[in-house]
DODOTOR-933654 format. One record per residue (C-alpha): residue number from 1; x, y, z. Coordinates in steps of 0.1 Angstrom, whole numbers. Example, Ala and Ser with C-alpha at 12.3 -4.5 7.8 and 13.67 -1.06 7.14 Angstrom:
<rec palum="1" c1="123" c2="-45" c3="78"/>
<rec palum="2" c1="137" c2="-11" c3="71"/>
***
This chain:
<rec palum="1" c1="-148" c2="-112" c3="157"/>
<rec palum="2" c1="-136" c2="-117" c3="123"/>
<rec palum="3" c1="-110" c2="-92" c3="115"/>
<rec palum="4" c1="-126" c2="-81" c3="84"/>
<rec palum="5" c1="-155" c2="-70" c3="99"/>
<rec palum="6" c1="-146" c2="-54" c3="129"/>
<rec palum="7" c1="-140" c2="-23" c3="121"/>
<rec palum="8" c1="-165" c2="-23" c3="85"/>
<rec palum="9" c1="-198" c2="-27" c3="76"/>
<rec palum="10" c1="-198" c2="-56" c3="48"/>
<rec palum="11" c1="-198" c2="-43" c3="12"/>
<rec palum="12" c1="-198" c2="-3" c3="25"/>
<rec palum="13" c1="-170" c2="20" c3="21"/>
<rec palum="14" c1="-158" c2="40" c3="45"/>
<rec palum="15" c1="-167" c2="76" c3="49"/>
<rec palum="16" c1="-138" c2="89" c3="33"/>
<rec palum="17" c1="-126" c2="115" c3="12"/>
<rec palum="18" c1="-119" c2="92" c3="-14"/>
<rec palum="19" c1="-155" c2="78" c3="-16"/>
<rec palum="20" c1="-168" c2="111" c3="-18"/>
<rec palum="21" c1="-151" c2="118" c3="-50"/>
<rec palum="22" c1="-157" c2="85" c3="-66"/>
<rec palum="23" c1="-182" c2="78" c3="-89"/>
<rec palum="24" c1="-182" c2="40" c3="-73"/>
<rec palum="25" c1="-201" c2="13" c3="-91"/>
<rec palum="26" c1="-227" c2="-7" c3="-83"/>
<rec palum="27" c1="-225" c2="-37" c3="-63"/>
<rec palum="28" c1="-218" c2="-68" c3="-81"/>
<rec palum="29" c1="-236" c2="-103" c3="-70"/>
<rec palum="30" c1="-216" c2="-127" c3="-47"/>
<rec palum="31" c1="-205" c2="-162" c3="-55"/>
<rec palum="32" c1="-235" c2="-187" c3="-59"/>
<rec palum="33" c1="-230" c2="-224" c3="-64"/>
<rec palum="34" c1="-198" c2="-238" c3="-78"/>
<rec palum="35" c1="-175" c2="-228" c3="-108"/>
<rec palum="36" c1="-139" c2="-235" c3="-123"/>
<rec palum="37" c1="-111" c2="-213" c3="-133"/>
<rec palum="38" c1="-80" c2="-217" c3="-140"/>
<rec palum="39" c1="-68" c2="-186" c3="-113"/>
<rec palum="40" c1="-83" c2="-179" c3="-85"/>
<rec palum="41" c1="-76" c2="-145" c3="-69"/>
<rec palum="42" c1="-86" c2="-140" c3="-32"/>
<rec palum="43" c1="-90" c2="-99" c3="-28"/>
<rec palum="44" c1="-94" c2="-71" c3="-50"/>
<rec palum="45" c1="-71" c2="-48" c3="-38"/>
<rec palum="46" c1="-37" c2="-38" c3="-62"/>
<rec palum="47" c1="-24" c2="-70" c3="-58"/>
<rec palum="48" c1="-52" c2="-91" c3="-73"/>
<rec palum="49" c1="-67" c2="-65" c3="-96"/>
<rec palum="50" c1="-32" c2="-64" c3="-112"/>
<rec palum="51" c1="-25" c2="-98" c3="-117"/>
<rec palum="52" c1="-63" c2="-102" c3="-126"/>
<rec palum="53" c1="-57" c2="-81" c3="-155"/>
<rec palum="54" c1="-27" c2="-94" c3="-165"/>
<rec palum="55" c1="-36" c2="-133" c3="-161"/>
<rec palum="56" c1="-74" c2="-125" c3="-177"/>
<rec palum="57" c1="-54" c2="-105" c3="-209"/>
<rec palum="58" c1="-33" c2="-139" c3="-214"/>
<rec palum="59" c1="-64" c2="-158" c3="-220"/>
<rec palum="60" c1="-70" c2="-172" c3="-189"/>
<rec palum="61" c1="-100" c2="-175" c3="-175"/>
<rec palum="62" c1="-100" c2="-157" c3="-136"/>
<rec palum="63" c1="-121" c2="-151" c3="-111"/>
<rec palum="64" c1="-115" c2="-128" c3="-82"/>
<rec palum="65" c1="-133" c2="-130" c3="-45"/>
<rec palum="66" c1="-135" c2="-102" c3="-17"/>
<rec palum="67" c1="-151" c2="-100" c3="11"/>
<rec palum="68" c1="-160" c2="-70" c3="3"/>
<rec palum="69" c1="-159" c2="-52" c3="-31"/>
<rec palum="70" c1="-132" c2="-48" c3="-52"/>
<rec palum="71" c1="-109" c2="-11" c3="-38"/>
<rec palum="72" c1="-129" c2="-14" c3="-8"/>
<rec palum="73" c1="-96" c2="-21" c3="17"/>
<rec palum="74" c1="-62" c2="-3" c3="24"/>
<rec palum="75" c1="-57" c2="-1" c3="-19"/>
<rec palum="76" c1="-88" c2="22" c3="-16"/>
<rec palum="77" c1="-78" c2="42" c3="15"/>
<rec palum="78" c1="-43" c2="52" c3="11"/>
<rec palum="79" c1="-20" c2="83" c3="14"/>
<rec palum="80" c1="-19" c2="76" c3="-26"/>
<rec palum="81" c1="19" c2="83" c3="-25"/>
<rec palum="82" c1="39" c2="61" c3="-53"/>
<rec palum="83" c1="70" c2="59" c3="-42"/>
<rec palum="84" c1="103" c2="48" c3="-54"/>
<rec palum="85" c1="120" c2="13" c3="-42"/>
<rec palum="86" c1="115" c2="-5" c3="-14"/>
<rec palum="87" c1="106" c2="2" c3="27"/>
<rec palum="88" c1="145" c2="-1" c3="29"/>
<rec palum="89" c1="173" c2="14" c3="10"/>
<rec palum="90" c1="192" c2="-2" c3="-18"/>
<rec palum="91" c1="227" c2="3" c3="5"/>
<rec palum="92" c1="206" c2="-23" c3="25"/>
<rec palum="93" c1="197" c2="-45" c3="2"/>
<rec palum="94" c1="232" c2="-45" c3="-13"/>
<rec palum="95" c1="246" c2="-57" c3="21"/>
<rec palum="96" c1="216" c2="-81" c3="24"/>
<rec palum="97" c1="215" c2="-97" c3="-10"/>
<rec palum="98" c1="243" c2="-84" c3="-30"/>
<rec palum="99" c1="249" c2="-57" c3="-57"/>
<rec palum="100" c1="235" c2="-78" c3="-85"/>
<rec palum="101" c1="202" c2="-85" c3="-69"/>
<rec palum="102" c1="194" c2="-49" c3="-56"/>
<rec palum="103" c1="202" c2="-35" c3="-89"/>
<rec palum="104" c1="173" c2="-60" c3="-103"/>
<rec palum="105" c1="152" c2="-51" c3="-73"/>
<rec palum="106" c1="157" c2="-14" c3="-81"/>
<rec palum="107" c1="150" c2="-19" c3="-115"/>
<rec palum="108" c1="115" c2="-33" c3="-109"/>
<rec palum="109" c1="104" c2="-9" c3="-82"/>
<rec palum="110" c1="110" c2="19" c3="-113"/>
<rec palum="111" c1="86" c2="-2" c3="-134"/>
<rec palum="112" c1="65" c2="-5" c3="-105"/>
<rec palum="113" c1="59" c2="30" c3="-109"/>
<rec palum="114" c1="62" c2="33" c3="-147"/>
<rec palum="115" c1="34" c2="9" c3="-150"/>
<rec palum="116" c1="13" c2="36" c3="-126"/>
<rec palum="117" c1="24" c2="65" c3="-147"/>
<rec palum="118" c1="15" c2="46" c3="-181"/>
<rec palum="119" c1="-23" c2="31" c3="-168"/>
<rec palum="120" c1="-33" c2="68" c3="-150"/>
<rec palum="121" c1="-20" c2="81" c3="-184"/>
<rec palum="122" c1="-33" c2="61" c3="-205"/>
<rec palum="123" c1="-68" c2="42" c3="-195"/>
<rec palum="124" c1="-75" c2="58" c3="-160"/>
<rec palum="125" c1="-68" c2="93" c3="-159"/>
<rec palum="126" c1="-90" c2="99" c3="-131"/>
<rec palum="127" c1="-65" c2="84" c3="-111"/>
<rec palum="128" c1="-47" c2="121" c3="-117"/>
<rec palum="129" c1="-11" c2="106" c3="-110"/>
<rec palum="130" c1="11" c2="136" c3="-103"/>
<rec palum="131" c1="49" c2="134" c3="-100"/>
<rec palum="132" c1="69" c2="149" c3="-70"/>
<rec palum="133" c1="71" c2="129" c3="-37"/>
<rec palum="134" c1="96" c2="151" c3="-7"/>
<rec palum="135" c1="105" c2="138" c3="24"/>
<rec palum="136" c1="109" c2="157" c3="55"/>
<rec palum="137" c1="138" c2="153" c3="81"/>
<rec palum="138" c1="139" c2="168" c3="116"/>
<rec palum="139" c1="173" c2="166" c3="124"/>
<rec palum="140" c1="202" c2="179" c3="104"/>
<rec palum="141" c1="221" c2="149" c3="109"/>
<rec palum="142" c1="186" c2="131" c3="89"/>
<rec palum="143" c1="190" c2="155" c3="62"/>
<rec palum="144" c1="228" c2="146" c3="55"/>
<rec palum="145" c1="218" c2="110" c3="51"/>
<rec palum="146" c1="191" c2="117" c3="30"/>
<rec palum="147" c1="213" c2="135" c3="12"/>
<rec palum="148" c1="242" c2="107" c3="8"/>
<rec palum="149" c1="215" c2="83" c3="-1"/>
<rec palum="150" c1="205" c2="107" c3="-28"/>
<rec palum="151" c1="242" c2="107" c3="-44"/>
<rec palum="152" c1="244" c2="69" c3="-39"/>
<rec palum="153" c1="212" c2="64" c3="-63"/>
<rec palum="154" c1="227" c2="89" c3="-85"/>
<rec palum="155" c1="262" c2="74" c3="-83"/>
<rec palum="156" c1="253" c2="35" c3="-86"/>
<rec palum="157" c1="220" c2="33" c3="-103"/>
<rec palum="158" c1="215" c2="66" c3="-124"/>
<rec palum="159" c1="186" c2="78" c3="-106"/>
<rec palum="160" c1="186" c2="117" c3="-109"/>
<rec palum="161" c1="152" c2="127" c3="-99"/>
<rec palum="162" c1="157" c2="134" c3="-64"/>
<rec palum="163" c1="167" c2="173" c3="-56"/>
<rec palum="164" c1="187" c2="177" c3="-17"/>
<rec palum="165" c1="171" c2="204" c3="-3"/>
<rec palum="166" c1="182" c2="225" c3="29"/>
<rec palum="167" c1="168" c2="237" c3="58"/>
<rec palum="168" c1="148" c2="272" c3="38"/>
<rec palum="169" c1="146" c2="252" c3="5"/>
<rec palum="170" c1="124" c2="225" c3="28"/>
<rec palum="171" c1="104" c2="251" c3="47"/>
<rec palum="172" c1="98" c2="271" c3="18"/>
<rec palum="173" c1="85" c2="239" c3="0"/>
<rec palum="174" c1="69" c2="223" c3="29"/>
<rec palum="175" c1="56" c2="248" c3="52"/>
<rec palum="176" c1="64" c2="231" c3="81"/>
<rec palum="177" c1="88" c2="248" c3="110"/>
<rec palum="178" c1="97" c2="209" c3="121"/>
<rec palum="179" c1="118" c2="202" c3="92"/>
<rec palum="180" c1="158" c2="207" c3="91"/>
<rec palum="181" c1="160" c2="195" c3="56"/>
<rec palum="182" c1="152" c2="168" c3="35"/>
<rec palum="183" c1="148" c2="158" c3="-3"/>
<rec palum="184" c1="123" c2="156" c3="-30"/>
<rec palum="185" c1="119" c2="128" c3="-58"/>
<rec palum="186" c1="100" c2="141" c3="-91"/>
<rec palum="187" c1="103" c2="102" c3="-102"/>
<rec palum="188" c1="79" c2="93" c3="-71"/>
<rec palum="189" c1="40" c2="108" c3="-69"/>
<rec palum="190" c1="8" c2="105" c3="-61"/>
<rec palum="191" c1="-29" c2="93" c3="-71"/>
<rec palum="192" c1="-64" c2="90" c3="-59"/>
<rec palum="193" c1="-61" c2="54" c3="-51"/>
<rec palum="194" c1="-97" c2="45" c3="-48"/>
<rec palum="195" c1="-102" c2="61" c3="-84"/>
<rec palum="196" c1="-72" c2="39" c3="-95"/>
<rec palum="197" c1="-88" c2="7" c3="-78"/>
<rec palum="198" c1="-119" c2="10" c3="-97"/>
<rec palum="199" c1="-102" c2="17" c3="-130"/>
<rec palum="200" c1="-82" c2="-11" c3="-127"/>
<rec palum="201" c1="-109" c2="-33" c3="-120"/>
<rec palum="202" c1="-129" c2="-25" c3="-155"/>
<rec palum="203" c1="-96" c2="-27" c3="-169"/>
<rec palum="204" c1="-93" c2="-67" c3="-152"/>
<rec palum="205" c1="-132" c2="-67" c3="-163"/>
<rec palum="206" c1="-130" c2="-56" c3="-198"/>
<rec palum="207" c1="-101" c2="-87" c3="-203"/>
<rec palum="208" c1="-125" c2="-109" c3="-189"/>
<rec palum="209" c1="-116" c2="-113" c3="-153"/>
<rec palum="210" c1="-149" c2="-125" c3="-133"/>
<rec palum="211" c1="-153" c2="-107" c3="-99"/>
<rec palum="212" c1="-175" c2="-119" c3="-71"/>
<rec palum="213" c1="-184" c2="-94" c3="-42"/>
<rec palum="214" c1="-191" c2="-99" c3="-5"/>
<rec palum="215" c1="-178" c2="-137" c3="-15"/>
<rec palum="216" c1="-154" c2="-149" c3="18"/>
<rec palum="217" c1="-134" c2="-172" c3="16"/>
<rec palum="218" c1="-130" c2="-189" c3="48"/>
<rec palum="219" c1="-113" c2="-226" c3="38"/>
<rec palum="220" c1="-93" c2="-235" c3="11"/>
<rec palum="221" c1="-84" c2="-272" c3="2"/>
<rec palum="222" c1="-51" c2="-278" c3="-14"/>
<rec palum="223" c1="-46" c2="-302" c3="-41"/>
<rec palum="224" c1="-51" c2="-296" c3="-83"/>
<rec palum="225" c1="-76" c2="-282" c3="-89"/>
<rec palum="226" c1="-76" c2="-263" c3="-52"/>
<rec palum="227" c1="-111" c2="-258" c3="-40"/>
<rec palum="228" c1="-119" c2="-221" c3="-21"/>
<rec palum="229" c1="-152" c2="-222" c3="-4"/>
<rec palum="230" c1="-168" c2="-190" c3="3"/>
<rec palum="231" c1="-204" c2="-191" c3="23"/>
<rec palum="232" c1="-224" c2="-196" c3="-7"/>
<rec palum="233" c1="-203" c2="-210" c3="-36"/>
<rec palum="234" c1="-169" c2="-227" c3="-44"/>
<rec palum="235" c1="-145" c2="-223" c3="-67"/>
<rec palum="236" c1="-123" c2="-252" c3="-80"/>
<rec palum="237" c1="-92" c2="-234" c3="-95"/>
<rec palum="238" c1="-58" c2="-252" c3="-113"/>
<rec palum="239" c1="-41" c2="-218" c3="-94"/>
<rec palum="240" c1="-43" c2="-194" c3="-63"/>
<rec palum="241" c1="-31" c2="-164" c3="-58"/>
<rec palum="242" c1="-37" c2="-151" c3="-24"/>
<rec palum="243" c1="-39" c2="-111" c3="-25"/>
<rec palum="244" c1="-54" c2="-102" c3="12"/>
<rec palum="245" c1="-22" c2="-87" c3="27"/>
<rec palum="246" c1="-37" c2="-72" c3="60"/>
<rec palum="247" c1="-74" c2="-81" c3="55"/>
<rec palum="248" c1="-65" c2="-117" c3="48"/>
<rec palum="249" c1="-80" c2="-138" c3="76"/>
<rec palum="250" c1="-57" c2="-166" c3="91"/>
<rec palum="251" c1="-64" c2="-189" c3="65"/>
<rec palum="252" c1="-33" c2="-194" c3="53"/>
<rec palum="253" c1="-8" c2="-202" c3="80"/>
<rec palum="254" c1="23" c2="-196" c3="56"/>
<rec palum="255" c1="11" c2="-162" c3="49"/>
<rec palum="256" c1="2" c2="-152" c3="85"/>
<rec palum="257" c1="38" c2="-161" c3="98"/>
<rec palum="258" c1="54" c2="-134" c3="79"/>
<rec palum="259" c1="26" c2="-106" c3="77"/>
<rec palum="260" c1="14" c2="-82" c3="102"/>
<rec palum="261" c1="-18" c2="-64" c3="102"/>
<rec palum="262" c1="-19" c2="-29" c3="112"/>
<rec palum="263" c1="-39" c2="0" c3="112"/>
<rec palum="264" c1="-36" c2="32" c3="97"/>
<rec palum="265" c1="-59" c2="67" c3="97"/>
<rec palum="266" c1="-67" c2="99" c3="76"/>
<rec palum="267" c1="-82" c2="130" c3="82"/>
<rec palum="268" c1="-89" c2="154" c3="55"/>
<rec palum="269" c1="-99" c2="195" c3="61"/>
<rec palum="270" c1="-122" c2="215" c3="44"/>
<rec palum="271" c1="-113" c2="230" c3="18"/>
<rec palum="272" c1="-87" c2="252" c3="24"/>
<rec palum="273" c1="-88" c2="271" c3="-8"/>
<rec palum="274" c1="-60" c2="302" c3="-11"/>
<rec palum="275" c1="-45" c2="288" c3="23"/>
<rec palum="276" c1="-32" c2="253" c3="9"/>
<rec palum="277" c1="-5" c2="275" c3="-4"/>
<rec palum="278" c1="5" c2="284" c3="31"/>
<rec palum="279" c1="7" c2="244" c3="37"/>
<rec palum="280" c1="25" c2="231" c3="7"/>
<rec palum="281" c1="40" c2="252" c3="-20"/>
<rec palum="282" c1="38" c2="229" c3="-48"/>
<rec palum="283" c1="14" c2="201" c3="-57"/>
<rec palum="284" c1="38" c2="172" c3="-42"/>
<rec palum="285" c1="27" c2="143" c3="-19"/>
<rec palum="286" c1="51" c2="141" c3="17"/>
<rec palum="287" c1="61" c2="115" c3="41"/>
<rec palum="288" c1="91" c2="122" c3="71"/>
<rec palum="289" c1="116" c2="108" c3="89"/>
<rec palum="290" c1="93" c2="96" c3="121"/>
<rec palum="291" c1="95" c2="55" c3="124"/>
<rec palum="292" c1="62" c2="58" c3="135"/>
<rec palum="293" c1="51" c2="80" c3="99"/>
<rec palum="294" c1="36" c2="108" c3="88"/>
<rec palum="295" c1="22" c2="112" c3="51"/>
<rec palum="296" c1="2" c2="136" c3="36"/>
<rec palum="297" c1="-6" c2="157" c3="3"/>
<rec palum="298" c1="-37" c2="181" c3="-10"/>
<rec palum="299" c1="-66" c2="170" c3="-27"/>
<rec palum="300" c1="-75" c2="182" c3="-60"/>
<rec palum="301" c1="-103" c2="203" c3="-44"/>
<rec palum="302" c1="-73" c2="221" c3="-16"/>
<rec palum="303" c1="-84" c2="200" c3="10"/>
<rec palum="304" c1="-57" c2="188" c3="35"/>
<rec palum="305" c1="-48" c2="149" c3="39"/>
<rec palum="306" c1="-29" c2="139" c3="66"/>
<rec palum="307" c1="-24" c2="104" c3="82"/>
<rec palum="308" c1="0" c2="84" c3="102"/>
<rec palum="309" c1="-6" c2="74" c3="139"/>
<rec palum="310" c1="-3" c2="35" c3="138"/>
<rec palum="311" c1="-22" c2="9" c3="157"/>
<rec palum="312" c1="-15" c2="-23" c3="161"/>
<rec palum="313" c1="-45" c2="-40" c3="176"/>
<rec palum="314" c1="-79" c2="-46" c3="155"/>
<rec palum="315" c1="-101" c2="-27" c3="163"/>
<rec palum="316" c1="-101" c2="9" c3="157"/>
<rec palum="317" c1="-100" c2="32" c3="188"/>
<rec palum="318" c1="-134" c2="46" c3="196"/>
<rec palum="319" c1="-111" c2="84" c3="191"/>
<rec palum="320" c1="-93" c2="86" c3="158"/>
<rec palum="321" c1="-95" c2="123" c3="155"/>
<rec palum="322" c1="-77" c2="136" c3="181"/>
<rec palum="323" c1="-45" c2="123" c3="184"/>
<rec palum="324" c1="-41" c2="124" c3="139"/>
<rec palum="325" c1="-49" c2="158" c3="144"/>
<rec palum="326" c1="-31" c2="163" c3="174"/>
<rec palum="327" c1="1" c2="149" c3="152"/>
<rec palum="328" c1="-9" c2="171" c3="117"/>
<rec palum="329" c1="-13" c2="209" c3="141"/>
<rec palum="330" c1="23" c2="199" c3="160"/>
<rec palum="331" c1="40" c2="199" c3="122"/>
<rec palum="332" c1="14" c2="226" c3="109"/>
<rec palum="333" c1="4" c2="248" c3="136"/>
<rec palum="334" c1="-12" c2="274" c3="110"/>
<rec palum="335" c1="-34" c2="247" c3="108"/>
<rec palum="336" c1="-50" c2="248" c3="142"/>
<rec palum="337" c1="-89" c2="252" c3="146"/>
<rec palum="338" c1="-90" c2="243" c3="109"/>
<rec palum="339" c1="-128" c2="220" c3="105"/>
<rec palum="340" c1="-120" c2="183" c3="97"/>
<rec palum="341" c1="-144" c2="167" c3="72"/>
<rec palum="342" c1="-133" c2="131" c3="68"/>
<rec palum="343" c1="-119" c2="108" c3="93"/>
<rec palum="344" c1="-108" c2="75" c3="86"/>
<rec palum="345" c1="-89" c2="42" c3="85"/>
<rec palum="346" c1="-77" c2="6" c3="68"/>
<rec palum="347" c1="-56" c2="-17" c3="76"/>
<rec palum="348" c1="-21" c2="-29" c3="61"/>
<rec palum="349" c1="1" c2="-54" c3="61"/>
<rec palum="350" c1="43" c2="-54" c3="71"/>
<rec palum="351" c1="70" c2="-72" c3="80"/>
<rec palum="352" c1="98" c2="-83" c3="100"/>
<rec palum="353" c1="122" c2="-65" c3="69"/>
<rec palum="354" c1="95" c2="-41" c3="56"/>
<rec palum="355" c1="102" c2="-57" c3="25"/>
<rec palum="356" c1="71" c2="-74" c3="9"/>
<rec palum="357" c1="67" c2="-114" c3="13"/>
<rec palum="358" c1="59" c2="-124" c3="-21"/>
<rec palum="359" c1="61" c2="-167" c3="-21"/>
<rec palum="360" c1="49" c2="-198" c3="-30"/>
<rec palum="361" c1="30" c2="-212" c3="-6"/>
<rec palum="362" c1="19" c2="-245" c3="-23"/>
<rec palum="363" c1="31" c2="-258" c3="-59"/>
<rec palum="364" c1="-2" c2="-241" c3="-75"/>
<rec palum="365" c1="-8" c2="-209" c3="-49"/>
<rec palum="366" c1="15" c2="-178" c3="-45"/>
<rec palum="367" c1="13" c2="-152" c3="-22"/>
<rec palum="368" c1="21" c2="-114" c3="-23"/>
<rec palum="369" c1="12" c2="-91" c3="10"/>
<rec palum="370" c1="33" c2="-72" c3="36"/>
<rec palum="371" c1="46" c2="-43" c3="11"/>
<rec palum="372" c1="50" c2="-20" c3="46"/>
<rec palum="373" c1="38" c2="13" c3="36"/>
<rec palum="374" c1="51" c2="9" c3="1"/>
<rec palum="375" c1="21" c2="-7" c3="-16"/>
<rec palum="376" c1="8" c2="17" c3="-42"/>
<rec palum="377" c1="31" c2="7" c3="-64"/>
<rec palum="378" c1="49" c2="-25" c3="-54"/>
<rec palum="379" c1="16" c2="-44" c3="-47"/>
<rec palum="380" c1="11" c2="-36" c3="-85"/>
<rec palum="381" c1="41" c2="-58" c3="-93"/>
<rec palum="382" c1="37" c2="-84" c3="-71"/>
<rec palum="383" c1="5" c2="-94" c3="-87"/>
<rec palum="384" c1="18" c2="-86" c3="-121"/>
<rec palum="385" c1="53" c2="-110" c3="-116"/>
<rec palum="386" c1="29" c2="-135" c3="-97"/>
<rec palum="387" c1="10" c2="-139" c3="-133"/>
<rec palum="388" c1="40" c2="-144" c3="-155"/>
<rec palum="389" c1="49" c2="-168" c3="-127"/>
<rec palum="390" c1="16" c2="-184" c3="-134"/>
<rec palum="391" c1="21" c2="-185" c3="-171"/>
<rec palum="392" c1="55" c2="-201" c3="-167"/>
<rec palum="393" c1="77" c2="-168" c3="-165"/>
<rec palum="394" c1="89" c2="-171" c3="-129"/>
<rec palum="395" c1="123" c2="-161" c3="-129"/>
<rec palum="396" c1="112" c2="-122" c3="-120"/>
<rec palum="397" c1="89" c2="-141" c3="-94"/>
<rec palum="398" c1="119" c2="-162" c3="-78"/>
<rec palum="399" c1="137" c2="-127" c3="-75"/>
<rec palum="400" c1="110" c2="-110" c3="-49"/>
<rec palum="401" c1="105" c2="-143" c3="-36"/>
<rec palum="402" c1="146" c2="-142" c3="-26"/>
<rec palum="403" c1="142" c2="-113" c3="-5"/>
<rec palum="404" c1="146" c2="-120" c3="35"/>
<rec palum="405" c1="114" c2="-116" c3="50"/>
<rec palum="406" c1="116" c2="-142" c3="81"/>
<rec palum="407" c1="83" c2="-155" c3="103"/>
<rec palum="408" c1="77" c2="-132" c3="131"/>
<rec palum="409" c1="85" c2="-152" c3="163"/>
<rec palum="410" c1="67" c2="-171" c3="176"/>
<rec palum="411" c1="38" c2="-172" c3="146"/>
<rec palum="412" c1="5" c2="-156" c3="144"/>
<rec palum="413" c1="-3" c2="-157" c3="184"/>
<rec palum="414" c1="25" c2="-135" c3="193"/>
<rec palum="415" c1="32" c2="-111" c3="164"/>
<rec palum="416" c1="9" c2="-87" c3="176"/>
<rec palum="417" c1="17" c2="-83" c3="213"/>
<rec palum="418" c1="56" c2="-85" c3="202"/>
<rec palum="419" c1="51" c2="-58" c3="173"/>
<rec palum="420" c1="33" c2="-35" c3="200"/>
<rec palum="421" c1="60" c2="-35" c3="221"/>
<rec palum="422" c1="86" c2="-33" c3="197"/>
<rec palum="423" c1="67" c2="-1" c3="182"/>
<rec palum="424" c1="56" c2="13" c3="214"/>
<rec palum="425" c1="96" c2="20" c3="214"/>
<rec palum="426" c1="102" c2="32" c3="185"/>
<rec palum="427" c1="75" c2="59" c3="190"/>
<rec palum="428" c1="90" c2="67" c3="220"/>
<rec palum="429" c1="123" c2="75" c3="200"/>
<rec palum="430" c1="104" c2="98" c3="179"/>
<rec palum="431" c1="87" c2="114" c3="203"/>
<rec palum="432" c1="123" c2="120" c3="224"/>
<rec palum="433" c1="142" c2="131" c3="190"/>
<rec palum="434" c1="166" c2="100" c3="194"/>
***
């Protein structure tokens, strides 16, 4: 069964906390017949409602397709958490790539998040982007990196947002018995995501971007103009951008070798009213130190959201609840019995690197997906670097195009079965504290 139907029904969000508290739009009509543009975005996640906006405010004329609707996938289901750099740390991408490129690197993973500060600000303040971002460590030996990673940002690229906290600082912050430290980054925090994904789509909207619901595309034809046929209609477009990441279907072989879907899940309490305070001190987002990892923040409405637990197969398993909240009442046991209201899950996209494989794919179609837990922000950028690229501005492009993000082996038939095993050990480490 297609993969981006399998686990939804076509056009519906998912019964999530985030839909609840969205005033969502109305449907708009799929693609009938043919049309030209001169971009052609396919999904309307971060990625292609960025560069959407960015391409349609340049003058050009855009249309977007999704299979769905526009925030419908993982940009509308997130843990929401805007965090700072990259799925790996600059020390890495210094040995990898050299001083000069991780410095650039660093430099637009902080406009990544600028740019999200600035729009929830400024135009979509719904969004309710709200600084702070900690993350937990269960071992002391954790913490002390943490910390040494902390003094090399300060030390090398003038980052000074991050605090080093200690084993009572932590607890007293994160109310968790688990932690033996960690650290927390006021220059990272959180949104509502779906919120964001809608504003950003008037914002595209208002420029002039033209967005086609429920509108697959299931073949494209390469040449200029490329032609991208969806069920009912069919585009003829000068440029591509591909913007899928984990719900883009095998169409592009390119694109498939280096990105892996996955699955992640969500529960969220009931409101928890006076007793969030006995969860979370202040009004930060949190990840930890797990491979396998958990995220998790409050709502505005002191509701609990907590995700993590990874699968790497299509489908959903028939029992999402227990084992999320199995994972959320071993770090919170104060939390036990406590009624669960939402349940849910979307699907991502990573990489061999965890770093995000943004490339060219043809001379007129670019590709940005596998941003590996990191998306909130840097899917934002891809789309916006993969516009100036468009408009003859590629040199930022070239730069996240350089990272090393190398086919998984043996292609698209064997990622999956090779990423389950590789995974199945890593969460056996965390679950033996090695």
């Amino acid at each position: 069964m297609n993969p981006l139907y399998r686990n939804d029904t076509p056009g519906q969000f998912p019964q999530s906390w985030y839909a609840a508290s969205t005033d969502l739009p109305p449907e708009r009509p799929p693609l009938y017949g043919e049309t030209t543009a001169d971009v052609c975005i396919i999904g309307a996640g971060f990625t292609g409602l960025s560069a959407a906006r960015h391409l349609a405010e340049k003058g050009m004329d855009v249309v977007v397709l999704d299979a769905h609707r526009a925030g419908f996938g993982a940009s509308g289901r997130n843990g929401g958490q805007v965090g700072s750099g990259f799925n790996a740390e600059q020390t890495t991408l210094e040995a990898r790539h050299g001083a000069d490129t991780a410095r650039a690197l660093w430099a637009l993973a902080e406009e990544a998040k600028t740019d999200i500060r600035d729009i929830c600000a400024k135009q979509v303040p719904e969004a309710r982007y709200t600084p702070g971002v900690a993350h937990g460590c269960y071992t002391r030996k954790e913490a002390a990196e943490y910390a040494e990673y902390a003094g090399h940002l300060a030390a090398h690229y003038g980052y000074d947002q991050i605090e080093v906290l200690e084993t009572d600082a932590m607890r007293a912050l994160v109310k968790s018995p688990r932690y033996q430290g960690g650290i927390l980054d006021r220059g990272a925090g959180h949104i509502h995501p779906l919120r964001y994904a809608i504003g950003l789509t008037k914002l595209a909207e208002a420029a002039g971007a033209r967005f086609y619901d429920r509108s697959e595309v299931h073949h494209i034809t390469h040449g200029d103009p490329a032609e991208l046929r969806t069920n009912r209609g069919c585009v003829k477009a000068r440029h591509v951008i591909l913007a899928g990441n984990g719900y883009l279907p095998n169409i592009e072989r390119k694109v498939a070798a280096k990105v892996m879907p996955i699955n992640s899940f969500i529960c969220t309490t009931e409101p928890l009213g006076d007793k969030a305070a006995d969860v979370l001190a202040e009004d930060i987002a949190v990840a930890d130190s797990k491979f396998v990892v958990n995220y998790y923040r409050m709502s505005e409405d002191k509701r609990f959201l907590f995700g993590g637990r990874e699968s790497y197969s299509i489908g959903f398993p028939k029992d999402i609840s227990t084992a999320l909240v199995a994972r959320m009442t071993n770090l919170f046991p104060q939390l036990a019995g406590t009624k669960i209201d939402y349940v849910w899950g979307g699907t991502l996209g990573i990489t061999m690197t965890r770093l995000p494989a943004i490339q060219r794919v043809a001379p007129n179609m670019l590709s940005g997906a596998g941003f590996s837990g990191h998306g909130v922000a840097l899917s934002g950028l891809a789309g916006k670097v993969m516009a100036e690229a468009i408009a003859g501005q590629a040199g930022r492009f070239d730069t996240l195009a350089a990272l090393d993000v190398p086919n998984f082996p043996g292609g698209p038939a064997f990622r999956a079965p090779l990423l389950t095993l590789a995974m199945t050990w890593f969460a056996l480490r965390d679950r033996l504290g090695i």
